[in-house]
Structures are given as C-alpha cells and as structure tokens.
Kinemage of the C-alpha trace (Angstrom):
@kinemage 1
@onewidth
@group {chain A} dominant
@subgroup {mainchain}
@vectorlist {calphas} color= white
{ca unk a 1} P 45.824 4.554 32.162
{ca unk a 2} L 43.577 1.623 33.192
{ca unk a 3} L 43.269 -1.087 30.646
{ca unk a 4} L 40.409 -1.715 28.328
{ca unk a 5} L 38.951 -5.499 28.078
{ca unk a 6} L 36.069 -6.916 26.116
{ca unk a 7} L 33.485 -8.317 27.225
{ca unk a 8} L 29.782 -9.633 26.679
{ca unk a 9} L 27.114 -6.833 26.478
{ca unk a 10} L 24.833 -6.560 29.982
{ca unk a 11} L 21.882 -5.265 30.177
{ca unk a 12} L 23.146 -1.920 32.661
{ca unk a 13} L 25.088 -1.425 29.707
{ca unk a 14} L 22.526 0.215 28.100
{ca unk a 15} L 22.779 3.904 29.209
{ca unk a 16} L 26.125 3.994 27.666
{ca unk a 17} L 25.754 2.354 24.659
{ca unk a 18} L 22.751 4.531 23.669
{ca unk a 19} L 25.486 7.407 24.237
{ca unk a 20} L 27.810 5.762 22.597
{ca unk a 21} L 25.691 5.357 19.441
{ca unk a 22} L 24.795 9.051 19.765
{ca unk a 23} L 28.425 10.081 19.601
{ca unk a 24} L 28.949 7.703 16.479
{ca unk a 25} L 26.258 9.130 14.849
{ca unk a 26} L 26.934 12.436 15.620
{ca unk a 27} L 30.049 13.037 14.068
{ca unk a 28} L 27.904 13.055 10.859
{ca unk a 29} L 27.339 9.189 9.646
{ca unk a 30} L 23.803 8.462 9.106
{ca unk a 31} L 23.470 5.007 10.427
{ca unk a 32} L 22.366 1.932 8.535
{ca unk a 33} L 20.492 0.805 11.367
{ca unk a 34} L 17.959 2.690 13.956
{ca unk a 35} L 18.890 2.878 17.713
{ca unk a 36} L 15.534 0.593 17.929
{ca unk a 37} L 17.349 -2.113 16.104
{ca unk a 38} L 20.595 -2.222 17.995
{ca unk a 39} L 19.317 -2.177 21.383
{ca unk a 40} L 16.935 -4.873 20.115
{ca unk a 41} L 20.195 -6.967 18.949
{ca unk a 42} L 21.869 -5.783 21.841
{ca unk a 43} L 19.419 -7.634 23.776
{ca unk a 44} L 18.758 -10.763 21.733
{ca unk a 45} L 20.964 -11.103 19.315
{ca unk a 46} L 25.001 -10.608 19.830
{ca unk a 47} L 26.949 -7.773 21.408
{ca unk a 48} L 30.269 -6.855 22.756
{ca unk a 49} L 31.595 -4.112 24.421
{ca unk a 50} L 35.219 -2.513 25.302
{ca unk a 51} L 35.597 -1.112 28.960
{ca unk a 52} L 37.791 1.146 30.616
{ca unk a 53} L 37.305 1.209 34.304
{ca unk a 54} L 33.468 1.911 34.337
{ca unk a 55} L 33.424 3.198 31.110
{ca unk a 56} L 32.132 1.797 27.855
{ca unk a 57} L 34.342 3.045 24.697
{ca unk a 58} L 33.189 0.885 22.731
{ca unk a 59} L 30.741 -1.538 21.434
{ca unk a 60} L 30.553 -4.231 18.581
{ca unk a 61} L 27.167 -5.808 17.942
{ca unk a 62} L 25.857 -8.485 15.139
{ca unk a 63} L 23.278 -10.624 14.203
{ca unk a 64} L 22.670 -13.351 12.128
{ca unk a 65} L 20.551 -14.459 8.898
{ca unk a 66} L 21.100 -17.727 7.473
{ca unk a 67} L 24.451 -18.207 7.233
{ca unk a 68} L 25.364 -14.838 6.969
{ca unk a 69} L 26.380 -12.502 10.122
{ca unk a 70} L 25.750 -8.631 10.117
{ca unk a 71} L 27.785 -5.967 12.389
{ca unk a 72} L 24.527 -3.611 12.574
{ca unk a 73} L 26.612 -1.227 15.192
{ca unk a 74} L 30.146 -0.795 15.651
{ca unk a 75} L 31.419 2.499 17.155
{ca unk a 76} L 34.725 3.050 19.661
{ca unk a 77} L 34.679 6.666 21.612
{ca unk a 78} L 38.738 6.745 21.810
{ca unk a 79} L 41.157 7.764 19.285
{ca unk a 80} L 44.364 6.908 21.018
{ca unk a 81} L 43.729 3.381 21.046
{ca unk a 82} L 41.089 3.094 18.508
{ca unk a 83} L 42.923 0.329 16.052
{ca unk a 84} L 43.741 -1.996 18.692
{ca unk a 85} L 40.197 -1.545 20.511
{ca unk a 86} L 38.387 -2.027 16.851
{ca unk a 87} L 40.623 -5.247 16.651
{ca unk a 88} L 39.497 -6.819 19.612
{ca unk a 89} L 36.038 -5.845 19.182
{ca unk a 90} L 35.581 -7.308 16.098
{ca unk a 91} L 37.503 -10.502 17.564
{ca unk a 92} L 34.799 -11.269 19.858
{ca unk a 93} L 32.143 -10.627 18.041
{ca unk a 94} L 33.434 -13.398 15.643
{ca unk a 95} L 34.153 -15.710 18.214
{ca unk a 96} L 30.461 -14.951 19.905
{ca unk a 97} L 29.034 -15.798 16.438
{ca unk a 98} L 31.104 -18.286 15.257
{ca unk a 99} L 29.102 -21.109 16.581
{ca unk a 100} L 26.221 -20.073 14.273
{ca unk a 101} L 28.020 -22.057 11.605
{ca unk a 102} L 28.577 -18.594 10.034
{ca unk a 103} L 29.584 -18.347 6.282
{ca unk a 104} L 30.538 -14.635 6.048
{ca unk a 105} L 30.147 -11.624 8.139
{ca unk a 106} L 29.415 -8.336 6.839
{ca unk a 107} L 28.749 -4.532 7.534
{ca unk a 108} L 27.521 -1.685 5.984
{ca unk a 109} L 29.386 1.190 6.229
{ca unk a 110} L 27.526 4.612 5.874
{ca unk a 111} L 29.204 7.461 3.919
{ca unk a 112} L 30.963 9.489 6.386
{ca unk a 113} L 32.107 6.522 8.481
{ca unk a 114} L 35.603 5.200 8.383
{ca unk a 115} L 36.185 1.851 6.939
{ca unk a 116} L 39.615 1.828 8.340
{ca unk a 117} L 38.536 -0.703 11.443
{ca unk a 118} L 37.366 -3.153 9.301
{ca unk a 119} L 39.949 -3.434 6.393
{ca unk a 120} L 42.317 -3.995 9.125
{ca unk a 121} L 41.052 -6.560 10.430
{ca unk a 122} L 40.693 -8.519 6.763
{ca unk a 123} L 37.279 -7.100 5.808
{ca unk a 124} L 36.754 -6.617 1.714
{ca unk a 125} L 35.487 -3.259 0.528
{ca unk a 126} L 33.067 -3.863 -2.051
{ca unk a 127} L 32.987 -0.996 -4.104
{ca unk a 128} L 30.066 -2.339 -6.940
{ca unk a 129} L 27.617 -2.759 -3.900
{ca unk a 130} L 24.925 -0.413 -3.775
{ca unk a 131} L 22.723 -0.259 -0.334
{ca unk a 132} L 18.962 -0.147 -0.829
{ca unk a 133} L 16.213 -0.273 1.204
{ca unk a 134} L 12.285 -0.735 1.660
{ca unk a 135} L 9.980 0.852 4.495
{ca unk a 136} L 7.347 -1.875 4.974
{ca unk a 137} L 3.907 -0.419 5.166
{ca unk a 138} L 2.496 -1.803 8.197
{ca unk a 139} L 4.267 -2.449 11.127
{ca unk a 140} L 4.611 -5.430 13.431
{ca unk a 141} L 2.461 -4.185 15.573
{ca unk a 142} L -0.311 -3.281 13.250
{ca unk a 143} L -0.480 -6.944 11.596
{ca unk a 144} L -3.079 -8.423 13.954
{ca unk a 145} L -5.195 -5.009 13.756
{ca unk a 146} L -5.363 -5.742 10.030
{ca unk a 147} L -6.287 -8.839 9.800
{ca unk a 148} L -8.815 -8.852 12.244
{ca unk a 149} L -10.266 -5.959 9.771
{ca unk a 150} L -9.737 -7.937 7.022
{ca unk a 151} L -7.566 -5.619 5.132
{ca unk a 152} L -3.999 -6.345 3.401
{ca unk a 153} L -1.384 -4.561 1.437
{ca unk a 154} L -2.223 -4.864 -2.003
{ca unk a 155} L 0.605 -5.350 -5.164
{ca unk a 156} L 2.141 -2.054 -6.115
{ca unk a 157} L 1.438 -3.111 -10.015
{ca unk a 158} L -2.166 -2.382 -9.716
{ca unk a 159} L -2.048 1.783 -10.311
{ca unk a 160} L -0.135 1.130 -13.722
{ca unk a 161} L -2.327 -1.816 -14.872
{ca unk a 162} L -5.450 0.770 -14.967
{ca unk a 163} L -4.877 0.961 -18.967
{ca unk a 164} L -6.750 4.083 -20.262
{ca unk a 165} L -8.694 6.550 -18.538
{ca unk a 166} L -6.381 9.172 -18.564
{ca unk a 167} L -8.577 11.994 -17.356
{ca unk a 168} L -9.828 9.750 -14.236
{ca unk a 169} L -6.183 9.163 -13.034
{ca unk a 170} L -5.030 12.658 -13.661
{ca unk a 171} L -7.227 13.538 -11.152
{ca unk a 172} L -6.594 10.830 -8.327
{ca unk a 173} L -2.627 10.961 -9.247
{ca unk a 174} L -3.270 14.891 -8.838
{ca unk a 175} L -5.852 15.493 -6.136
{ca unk a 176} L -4.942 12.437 -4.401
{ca unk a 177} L -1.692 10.299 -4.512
{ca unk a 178} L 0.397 13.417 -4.594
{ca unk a 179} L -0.485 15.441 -1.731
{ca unk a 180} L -0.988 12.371 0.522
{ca unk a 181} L 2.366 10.550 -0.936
{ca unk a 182} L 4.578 13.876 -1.087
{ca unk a 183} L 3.091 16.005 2.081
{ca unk a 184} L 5.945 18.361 2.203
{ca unk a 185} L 5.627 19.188 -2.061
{ca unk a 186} L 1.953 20.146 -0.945
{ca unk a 187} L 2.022 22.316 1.681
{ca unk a 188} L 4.947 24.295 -0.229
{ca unk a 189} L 2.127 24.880 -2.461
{ca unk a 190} L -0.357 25.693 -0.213
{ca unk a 191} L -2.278 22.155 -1.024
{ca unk a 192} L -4.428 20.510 1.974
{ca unk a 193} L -4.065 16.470 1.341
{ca unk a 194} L -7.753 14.912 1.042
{ca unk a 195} L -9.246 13.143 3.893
{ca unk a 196} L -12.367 11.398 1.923
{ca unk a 197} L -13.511 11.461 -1.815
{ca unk a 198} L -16.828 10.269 -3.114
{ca unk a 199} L -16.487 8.018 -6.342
{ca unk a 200} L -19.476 8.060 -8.343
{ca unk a 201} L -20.987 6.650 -11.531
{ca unk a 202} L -22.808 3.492 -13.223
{ca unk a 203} L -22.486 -0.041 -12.214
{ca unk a 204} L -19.289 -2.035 -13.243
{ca unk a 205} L -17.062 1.183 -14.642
{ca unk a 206} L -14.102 0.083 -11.636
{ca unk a 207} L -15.028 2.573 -8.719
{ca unk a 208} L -13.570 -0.574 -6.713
{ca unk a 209} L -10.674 -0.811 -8.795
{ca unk a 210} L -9.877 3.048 -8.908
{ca unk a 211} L -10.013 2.399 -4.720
{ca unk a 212} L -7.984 -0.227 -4.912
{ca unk a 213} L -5.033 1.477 -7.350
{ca unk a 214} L -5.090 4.296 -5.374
{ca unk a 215} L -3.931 2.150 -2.535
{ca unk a 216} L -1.606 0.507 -3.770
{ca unk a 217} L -0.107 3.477 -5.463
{ca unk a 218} L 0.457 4.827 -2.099
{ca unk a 219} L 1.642 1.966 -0.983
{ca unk a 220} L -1.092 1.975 2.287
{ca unk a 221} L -2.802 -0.991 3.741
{ca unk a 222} L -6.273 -1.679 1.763
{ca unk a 223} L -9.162 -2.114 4.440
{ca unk a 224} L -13.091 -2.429 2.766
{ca unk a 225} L -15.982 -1.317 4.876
{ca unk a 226} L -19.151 -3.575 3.739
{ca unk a 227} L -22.382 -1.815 4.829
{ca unk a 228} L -24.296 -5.478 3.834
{ca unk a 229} L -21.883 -6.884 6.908
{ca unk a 230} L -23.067 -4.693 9.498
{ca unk a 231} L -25.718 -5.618 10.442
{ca unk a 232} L -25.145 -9.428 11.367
{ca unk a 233} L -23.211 -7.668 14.492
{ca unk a 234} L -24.911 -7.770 17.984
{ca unk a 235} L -23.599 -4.392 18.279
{ca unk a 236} L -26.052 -3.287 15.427
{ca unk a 237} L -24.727 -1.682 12.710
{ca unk a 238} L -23.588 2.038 13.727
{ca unk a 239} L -22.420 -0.079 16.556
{ca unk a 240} L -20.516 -2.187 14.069
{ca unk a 241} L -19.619 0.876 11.665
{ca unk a 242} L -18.019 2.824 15.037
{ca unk a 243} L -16.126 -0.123 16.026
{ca unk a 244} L -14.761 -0.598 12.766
{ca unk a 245} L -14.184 2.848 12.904
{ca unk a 246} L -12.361 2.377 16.331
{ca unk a 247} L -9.941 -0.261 14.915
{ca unk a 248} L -8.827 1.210 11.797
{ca unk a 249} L -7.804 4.409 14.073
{ca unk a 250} L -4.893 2.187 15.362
{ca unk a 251} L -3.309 1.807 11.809
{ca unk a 252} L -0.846 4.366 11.120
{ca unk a 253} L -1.959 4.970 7.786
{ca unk a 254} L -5.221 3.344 5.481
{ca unk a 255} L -7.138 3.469 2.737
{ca unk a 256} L -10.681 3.015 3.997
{ca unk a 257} L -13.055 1.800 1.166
{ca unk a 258} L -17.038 1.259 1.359
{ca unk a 259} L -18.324 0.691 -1.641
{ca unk a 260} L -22.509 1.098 -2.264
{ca unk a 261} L -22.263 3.690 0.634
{ca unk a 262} L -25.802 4.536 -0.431
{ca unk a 263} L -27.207 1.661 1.776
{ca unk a 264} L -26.060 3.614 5.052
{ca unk a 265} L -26.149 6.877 3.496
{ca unk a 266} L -29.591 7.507 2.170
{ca unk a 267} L -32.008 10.069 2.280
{ca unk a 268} L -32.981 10.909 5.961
{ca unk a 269} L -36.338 11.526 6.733
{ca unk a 270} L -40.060 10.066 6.591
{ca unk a 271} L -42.325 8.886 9.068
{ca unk a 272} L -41.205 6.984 10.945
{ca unk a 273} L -38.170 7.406 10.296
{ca unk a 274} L -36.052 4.454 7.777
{ca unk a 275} L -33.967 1.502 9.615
{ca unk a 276} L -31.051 3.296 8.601
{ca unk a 277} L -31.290 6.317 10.063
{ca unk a 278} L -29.263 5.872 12.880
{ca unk a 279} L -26.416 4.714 11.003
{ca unk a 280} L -26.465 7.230 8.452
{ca unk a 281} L -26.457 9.905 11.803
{ca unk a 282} L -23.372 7.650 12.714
{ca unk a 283} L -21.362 7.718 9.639
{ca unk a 284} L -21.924 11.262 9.196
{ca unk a 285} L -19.793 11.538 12.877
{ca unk a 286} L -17.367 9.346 11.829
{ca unk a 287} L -15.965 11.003 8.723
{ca unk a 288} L -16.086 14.263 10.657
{ca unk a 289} L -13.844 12.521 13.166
{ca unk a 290} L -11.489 10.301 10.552
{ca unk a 291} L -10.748 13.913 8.829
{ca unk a 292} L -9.541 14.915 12.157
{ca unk a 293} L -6.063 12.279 11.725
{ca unk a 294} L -3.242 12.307 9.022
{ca unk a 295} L -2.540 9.281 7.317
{ca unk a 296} L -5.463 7.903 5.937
{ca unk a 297} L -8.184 8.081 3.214
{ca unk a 298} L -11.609 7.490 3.202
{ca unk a 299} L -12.985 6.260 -0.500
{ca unk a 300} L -16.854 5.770 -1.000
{ca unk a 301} L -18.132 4.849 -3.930
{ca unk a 302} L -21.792 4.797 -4.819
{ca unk a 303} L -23.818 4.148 -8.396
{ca unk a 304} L -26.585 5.841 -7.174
{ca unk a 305} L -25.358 9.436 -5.669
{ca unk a 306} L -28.975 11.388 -6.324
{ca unk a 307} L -30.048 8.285 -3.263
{ca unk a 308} L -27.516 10.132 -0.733
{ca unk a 309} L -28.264 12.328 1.816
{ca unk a 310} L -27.595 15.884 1.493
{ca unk a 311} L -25.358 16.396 4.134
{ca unk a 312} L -22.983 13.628 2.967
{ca unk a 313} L -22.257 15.586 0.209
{ca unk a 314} L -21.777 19.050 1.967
{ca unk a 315} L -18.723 20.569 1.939
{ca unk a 316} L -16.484 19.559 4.587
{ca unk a 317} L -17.030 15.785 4.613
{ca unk a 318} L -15.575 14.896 0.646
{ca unk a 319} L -13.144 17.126 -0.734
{ca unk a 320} L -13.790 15.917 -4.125
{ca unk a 321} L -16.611 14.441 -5.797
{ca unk a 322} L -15.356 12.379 -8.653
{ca unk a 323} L -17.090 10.591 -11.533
{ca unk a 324} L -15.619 7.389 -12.674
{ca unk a 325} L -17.544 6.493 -16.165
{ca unk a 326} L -17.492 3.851 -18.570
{ca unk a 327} L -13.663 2.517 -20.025
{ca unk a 328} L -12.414 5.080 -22.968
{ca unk a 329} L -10.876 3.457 -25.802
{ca unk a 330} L -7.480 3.193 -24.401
{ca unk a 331} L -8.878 1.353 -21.979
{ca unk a 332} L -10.884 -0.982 -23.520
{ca unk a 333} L -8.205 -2.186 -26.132
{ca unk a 334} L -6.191 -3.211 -22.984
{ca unk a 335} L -8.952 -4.872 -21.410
{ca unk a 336} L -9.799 -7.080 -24.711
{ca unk a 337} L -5.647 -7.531 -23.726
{ca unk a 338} L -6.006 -9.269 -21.139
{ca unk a 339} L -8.519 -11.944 -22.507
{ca unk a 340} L -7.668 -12.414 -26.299
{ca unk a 341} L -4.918 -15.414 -26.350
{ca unk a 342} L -1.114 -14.320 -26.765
{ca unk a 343} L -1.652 -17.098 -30.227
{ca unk a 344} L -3.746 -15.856 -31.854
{ca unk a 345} L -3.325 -11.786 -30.792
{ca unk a 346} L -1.966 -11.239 -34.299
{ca unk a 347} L -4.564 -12.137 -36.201
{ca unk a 348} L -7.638 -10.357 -34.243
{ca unk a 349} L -8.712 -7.268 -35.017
{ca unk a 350} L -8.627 -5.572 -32.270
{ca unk a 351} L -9.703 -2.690 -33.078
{ca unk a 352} L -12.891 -3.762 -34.538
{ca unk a 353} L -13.370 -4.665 -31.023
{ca unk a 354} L -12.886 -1.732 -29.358
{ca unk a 355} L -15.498 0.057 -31.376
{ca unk a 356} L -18.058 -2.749 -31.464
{ca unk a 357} L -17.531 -2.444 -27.339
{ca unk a 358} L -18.419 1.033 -26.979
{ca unk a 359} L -20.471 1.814 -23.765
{ca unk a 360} L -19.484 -1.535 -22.146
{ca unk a 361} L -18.365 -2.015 -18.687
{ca unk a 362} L -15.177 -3.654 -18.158
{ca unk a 363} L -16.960 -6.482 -16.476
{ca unk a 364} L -19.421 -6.508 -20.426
{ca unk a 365} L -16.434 -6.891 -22.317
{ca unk a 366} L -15.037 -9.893 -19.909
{ca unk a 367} L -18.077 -11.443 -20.931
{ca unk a 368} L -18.189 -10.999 -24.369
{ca unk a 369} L -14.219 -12.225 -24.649
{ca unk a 370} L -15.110 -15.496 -22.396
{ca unk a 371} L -18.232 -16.234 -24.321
{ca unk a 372} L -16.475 -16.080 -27.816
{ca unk a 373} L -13.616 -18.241 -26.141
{ca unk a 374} L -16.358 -20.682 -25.000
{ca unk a 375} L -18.461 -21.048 -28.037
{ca unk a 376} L -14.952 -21.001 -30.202
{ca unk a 377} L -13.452 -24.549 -28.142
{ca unk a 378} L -17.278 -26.130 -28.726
{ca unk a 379} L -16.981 -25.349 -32.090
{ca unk a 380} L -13.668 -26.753 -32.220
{ca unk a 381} L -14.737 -29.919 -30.429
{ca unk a 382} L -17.542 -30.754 -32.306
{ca unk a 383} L -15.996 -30.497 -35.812
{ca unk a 384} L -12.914 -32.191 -34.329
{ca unk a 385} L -10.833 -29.597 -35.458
{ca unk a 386} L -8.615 -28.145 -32.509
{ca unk a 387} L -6.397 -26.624 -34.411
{ca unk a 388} L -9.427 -23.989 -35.532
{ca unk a 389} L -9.041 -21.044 -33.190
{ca unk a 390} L -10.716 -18.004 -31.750
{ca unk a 391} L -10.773 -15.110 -33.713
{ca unk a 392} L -12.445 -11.659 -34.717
{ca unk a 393} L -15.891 -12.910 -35.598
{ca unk a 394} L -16.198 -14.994 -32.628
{ca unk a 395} L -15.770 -11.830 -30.696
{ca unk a 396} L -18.304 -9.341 -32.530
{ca unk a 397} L -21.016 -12.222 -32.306
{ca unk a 398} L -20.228 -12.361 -28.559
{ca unk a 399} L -20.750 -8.842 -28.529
{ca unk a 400} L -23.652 -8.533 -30.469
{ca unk a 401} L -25.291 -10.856 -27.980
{ca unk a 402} L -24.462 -9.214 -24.727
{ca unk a 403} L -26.573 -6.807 -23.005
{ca unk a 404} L -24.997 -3.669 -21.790
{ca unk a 405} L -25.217 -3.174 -18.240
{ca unk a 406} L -25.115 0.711 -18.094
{ca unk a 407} L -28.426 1.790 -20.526
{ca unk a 408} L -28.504 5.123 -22.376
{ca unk a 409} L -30.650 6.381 -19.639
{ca unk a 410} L -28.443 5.616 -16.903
{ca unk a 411} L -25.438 7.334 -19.244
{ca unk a 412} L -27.655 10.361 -19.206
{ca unk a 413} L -28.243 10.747 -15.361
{ca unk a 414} L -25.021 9.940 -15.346
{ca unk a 415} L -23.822 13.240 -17.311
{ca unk a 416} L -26.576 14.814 -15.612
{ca unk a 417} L -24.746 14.171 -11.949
{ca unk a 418} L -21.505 15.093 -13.230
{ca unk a 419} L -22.818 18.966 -14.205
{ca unk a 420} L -24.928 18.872 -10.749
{ca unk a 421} L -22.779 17.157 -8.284
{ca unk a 422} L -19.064 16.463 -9.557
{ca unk a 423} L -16.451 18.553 -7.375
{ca unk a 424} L -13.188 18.425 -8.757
C-alpha cells in the first residue's frame, strides 16, 4: 500500500477536502465550524493534509487568536491507519503554528465525534467546559450598507427596560416579536408574521422607544427613515425615500422606522395638488414592495393619524394599527426610577409621585425630576447647606409647575382614534 505523508495544504486541494469534510460530518457530528470557515482557514490561516498517492485522507487545519491556536477541522477518511495518520497530522499542524509564539492549542469536539485522536496525542478533555455561541446580526458584508444608512444594532437590554405598559407589549411581544423571532411556532399556528405596523398616539408617550425595543428584542439592525431629511437630496425626496428603500433591501433582515410619517403621508388631494404628493404616491409603492421580502419590519409612527391618507391605512399595507398612550402607573414609578438619586430613594415618596404625574409623558416627568434636582442643589448652595437634599416636596412643586404636553383634548381624540382606527 503506498505510503501516506503530510504535507502543507494547496490550493487544488480543495475538491477533496470539501469531501473530506462531508464524510466527517456525515457520519453524524455536527461540526463546530461551517465549511465557509475552514476553507477560509484553509486558505489563510494554517492547514495540513495526509496523502496517499493522489488521495487526500486526511486534513488538519488551525488558526490562531492571541496566543491561543484552534484546530477548527480535523477529519482522517481511513480506519486502518487512523492513530498514526491523526498523530502526524496534529504534529504538523503544531510545528506550522508554533512560530506564532503559541500558548495553548485547542479544539472543540462535537458530540458524536471521537476524542480518541487528540487524547493520544496529549490533549486534556475538559469535561466542565460548556460550548456556546452567538449569531451576530449583521454580517460582514452588510456593515458598510448600514452605516451608510445610518442604522446600528441596538443593546438587547432595551425591550426589558420598557417598565410598565403591560397591555402595549403584550401586543408587540404577541403580534410582533413572536411570529417574526419564532417563524416556524407561527406558521404551525397558521400565523402570517407582520410586514409593517402603524404606531399611533400623542406626542412624547415612546412610539420611538416601542420601535426601538422591538428591535432590539429581535435582535435586528435598527435603521430610521427621517421624512425632514429627504428632501435636502438632489434626487428629491421619493427619489431619496426609493433609494433608501433600495439600500435597506440589501440587509438581510431590519427594522425600518419613520417616525412623523404624516409629513409624507398626508391627505392626497386639492388643487393643485400638495408638494407631497408625489412622495406619498411613492411610499405607498414601497411598502407594497417591502411586504413582498421576509426579514424585515416596517414601524411608522405618527401623533396625528386622522392627517393620513386613506389608503395608508387600508388593509394590506399595516397589519396592525396600534395605539401607544400615555405611561400607566407601572410605568411611571420606574421612570421617576431612573431620575430620583439611589441616596435619597428611601426617603421619597414615590408614590405620591406617581399619582401627582398622572397624564404626563415620559419626557413631562424627566422634567419635573430634573427641575426639582435643579432648584434642590440652588437651594442647597445658597443656604450653604449641601448636606440638605432632594426630596418629595421638591418633586410635587416641580410637578405642579410643569405643563402637560398631551391636553385633555388631545387624550380624547386620542380615545376617539383608538375606537375608529386601532386594528389589533
């Protein structure tokens, strides 16, 4: 039989190795490490392979990280021979990498794979170690598309630091995050995942925020349409809307946000005809044509949903119509959270607070807790007492100085809207 001998990994190699790595992990392994990533080490990092005659039989390939070396494909086709071919596989690869000033080198082994070749040849099992892993949600290849969109990949905490409104993200963890996260789970139950959703409701109740959770929940890169950008392009701005359009079609998946989508989706109609016209005619395309791909998500948000145009609101274009109104109690006890200091947390009441805020915006209540904070150091300052601090009457006089944003009348229209328009 003609003797096997190692040698450096060539580029004709290729054909076989792919085959090889078939055969490996076809007996039943599921390997560590895609054929993408082994051909790409193959070719740039370190590789080995054991020959018989024209045959490869087997193959031993690592790269580096620090001062750490990783066997990210090891595999040998014969059985006769396969301790003494394993030995002298791994023996070169060591001696390829050795230069690299290596401290350790180490493999995964997936269940189902013998870890015979490697304990004898002096590698530790490490029974404690548990193998985990991370898909990263945009790929090389996507990184220049999204930042030339201006998007980014939000922090996953932002879905559980929404405090409160419990009803609001029922619905987006249900209508939403669900089908689009767990695809298979809803089409077992007959569910279609959403393509858009409108977001409606008065100024400063977190429309953006909602967008922005829902995003990160899914763990999707976070791109934001602004209509008030459009027009500086020379394109014009259903030029500029299309184009965007255009680009975000070459991200895998996206959460598309434009918030104030009334100021390219208003009322059609008049003589002549409004400025915007054309690029309401052009968005109304566009969402027909997003729906048409998997993977994405168009959010709009408006405050002022009696301004849109009919047809944006037809069925077809938004499978759900959502309101999004002012923080619930829940909510606004973790809001006064974040701005009442850890020291003095104790002694404010903060429940007094939440009451007292009642029909404020989350953006109201920041207000309110800066202005007490404020007027509570000048206070200090003047009497020359620092060691005086904020506390629960600082707050309620903040409070009874701040104007709400959202006015009984606008709460009205607002319940009004949901009875009219809401689509859950």
């Amino acid at each position: 039989m003609t003797k096997v001998h190692i040698r450096d990994f060539h580029g004709d190699d290729l054909d076989q190795l792919v085959r090889l790595w078939g055969h490996v992990t076809g007996e039943g392994a599921t390997p560590i490490y895609s054929l993408a990533e082994v051909v790409a080490s193959c070719q740039a990092d370190h590789a080995v392979v054991a020959v018989r005659g024209d045959d490869i039989v087997g193959a031993a390939v690592g790269r580096a990280a620090h001062a750490q070396g990783w066997v990210v494909f090891f595999g040998v086709r014969e059985t006769d021979a396969a301790g003494e071919i394993s030995g002298a596989l791994l023996d070169a690869l060591e001696r390829r990498m050795a230069p690299l000033g290596l401290g350790t080198l180490s493999v995964l082994v997936p269940e189902g794979q013998r870890v015979e070749p490697f304990t004898q040849n002096s590698f530790v099992v490490h029974r404690a170690v548990r193998y985990l892993e991370r898909q990263l949600p945009v790929q090389r290849r996507e990184l220049d598309v999204l930042k030339e969109l201006g998007g980014r990949i939000l922090p996953r905490h932002l879905w559980n630091a929404v405090a409160g409104m419990t009803t609001e993200k029922t619905i987006l963890e249900e209508r939403l995050v669900t089908p689009l996260a767990q695809p298979e789970l809803a089409e077992r139950f007959g569910v279609v995942p959403p393509r858009a959703v409108m977001l409606f409701g008065p100024p400063g109740t977190g429309k953006t925020t909602f967008a922005r959770a829902v995003a990160s929940r899914l763990d999707w890169p976070f791109v934001e349409v602004f209509p008030s950008r459009l027009g500086d392009s020379a394109r014009g701005m259903a030029g500029a809307l299309r184009a965007t359009f255009e680009a975000i079609d070459q991200l895998e998946h996206a959460v598309v946000f434009i918030d104030e989508v009334e100021e390219i989706a208003a009322h059609r109609g008049g003589t002549p005809p409004s400025p915007t016209q054309g690029v309401t005619n052009e968005l109304l395309k566009l969402v027909a044509e997003f729906r048409e791909r998997d993977g994405r998500l168009l959010i709009c948000a408006t405050n002022f949903i009696r301004a849109l145009d009919a047809a944006f609101l037809r069925h077809g274009r938004f499978d759900y119509v959502l309101p999004i109104g002012l923080p619930d109690a829940e909510a606004r006890r973790a809001i006064w959270g974040r701005y009442i200091p850890v020291d003095v947390a104790g002694d404010v009441d903060v429940s007094a607070l939440v009451d007292a805020s009642d029909g404020l915006t989350p953006a109201d209540i920041e207000y309110a807790a800066r202005r007490a904070s404020q007027e509570a150091l000048a206070r200090a300052l003047a009497s020359g007492d620092t060691g005086d601090a904020v506390g629960t009457d600082d707050y309620l006089r903040a409070l009874g100085g701040t104007r709400a944003t959202v006015s009984r009348e606008v709460t009205t229209e607002f319940e009004e809207d949901i009875v009219a328009l809401a689509r859950l």
